[in-house]
Legacy VTK file of the C-alpha trace (Angstrom):
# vtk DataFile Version 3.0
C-alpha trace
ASCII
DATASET POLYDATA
POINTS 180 float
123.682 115.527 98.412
120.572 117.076 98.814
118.161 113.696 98.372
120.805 112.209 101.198
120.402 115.095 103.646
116.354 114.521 103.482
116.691 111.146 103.841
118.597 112.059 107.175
116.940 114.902 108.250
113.064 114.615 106.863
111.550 111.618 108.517
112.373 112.098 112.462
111.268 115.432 111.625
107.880 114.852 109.572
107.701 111.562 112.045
107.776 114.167 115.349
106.082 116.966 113.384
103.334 114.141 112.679
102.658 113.335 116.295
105.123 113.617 118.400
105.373 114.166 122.666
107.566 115.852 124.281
107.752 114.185 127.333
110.544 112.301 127.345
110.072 110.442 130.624
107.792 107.282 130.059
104.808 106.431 132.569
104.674 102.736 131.506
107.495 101.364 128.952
107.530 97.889 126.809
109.237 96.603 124.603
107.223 95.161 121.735
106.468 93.622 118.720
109.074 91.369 119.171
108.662 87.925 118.794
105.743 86.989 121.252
104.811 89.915 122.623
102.265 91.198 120.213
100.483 87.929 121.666
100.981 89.230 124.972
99.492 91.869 125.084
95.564 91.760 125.573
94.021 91.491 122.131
91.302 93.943 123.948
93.519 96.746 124.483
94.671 99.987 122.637
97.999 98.839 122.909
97.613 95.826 121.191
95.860 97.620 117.984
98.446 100.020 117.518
101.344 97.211 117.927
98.954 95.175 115.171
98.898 98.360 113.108
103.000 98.649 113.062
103.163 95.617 112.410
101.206 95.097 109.376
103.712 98.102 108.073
106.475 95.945 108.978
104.927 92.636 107.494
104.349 95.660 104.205
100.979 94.605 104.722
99.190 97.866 103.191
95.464 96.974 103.377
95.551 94.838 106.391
97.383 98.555 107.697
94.309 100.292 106.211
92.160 97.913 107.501
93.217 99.326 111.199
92.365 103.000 110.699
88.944 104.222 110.794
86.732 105.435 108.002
87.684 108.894 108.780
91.387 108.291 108.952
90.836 106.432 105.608
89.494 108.758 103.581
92.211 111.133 102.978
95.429 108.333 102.288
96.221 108.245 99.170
96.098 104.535 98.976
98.138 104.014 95.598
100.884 106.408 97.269
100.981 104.494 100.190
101.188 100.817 98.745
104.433 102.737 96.597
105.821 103.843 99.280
105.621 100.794 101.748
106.675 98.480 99.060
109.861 101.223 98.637
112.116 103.283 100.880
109.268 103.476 103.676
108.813 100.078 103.716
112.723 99.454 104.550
112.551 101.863 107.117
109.594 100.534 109.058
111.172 97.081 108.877
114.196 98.644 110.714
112.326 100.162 113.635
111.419 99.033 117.047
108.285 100.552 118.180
108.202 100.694 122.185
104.738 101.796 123.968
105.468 104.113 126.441
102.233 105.017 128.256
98.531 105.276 127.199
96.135 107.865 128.475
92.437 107.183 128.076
89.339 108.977 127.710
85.893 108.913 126.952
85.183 106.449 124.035
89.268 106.739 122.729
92.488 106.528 123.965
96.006 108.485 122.990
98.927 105.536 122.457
102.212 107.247 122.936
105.071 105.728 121.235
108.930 105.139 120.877
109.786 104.354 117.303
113.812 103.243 117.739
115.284 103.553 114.722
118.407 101.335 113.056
118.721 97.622 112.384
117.933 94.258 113.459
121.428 91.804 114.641
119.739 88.744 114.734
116.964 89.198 117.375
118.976 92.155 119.092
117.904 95.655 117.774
120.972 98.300 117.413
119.030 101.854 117.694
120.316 104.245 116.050
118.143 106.844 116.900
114.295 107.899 117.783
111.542 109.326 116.972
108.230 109.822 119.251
104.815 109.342 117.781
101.098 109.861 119.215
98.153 107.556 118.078
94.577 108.673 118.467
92.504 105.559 118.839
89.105 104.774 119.023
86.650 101.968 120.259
84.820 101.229 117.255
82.709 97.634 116.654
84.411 96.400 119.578
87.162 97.127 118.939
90.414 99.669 118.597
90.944 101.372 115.740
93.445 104.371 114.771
91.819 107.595 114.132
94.539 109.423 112.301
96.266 109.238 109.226
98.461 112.147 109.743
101.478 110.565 110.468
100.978 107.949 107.780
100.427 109.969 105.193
103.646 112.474 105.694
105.875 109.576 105.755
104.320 107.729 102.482
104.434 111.346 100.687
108.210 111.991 102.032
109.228 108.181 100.630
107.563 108.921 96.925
109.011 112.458 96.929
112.499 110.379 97.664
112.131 107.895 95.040
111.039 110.371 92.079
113.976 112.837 93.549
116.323 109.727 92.988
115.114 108.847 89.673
115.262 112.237 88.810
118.945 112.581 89.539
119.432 108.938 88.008
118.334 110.492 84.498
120.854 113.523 84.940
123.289 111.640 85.780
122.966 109.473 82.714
122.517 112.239 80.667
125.941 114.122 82.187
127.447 111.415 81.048
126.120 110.530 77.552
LINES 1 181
180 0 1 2 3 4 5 6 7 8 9 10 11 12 13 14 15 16 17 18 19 20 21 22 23 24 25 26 27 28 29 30 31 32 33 34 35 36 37 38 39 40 41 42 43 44 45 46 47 48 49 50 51 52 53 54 55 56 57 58 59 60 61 62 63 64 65 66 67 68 69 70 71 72 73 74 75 76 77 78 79 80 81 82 83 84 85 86 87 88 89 90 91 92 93 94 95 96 97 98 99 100 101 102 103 104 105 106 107 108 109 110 111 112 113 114 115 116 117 118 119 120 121 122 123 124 125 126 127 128 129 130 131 132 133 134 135 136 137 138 139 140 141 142 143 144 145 146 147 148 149 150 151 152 153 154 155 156 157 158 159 160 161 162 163 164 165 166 167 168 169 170 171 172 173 174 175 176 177 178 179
């Protein structure tokens, strides 16, 4: 009971607690990474590298996804724990989602992507949300070119989705043993 009400509860929570708005009301909105639009978008843009970056977690691509971050944003993912968790629970869930851009503001050398992450499942090409979570992405312009400068959010959800599976193995092995 208690593994299924963190399951539930924990990830919009760590997700908004990770880097979430609260603006509600989107300046610009898109619907993306679906099929051809990652193209359209303008390989050039902040946009682009964060729909990449999703998408390499949906393609449970973990060092192409590492690959995206900067060196900063690198160092402190726990690599191993991440390639656990996105070939496990976190990887089903980021398969599941529909990430939406909703605006970008830019500054000085970076840029902040604000997303929609639409939660549920895929129907064929037709996503059925279930719900949503709202996430922030730091970027930077680094070797020409855009690169995500925060890990935060990355490394929340792969810790929440290893804490799930050793809480589930865990209760496997009482189980068993209740009923030996």
């Amino acid at each position: 009971m208690r593994l299924a009400v963190l399951a539930v509860l924990g990830l919009p929570a760590l997700a908004c607690l990770a880097g979430c708005g609260t603006d509600p009301r989107p300046l610009e909105h898109r619907v993306v990474v679906e099929p051809g639009r990652l193209e359209a978008e303008s390989r050039r843009s902040p946009e682009h590298s964060v729909l990449a970056w999703w998408s390499t977690l949906q393609a449970r691509e973990p060092e192409a996804a590492i690959g995206l971050l900067t060196p900063a944003a690198r160092r402190p993912l726990d690599r191993a724990e991440f390639r656990s968790a996105l070939r496990g629970g976190f990887g089903d869930w980021v398969e599941a989602t529909a990430p939406r851009v909703l605006y970008t503001e830019r500054e000085p050398g970076g840029a902040t992507v604000y997303m929609r992450i639409d939660i549920g499942d895929w129907i064929g090409s037709v996503h059925v949300t279930e719900e949503s979570a709202m996430l922030a992405l730091p970027v930077v312009r680094r070797d020409g070119r855009w690169m995500i400068d925060n890990s935060t959010w990355l490394r929340v959800n792969s810790a929440l989705h290893v804490a799930l599976q050793q809480a589930a193995r865990q209760e496997r092995t009482r189980r068993k043993g209740e009923t030996e």
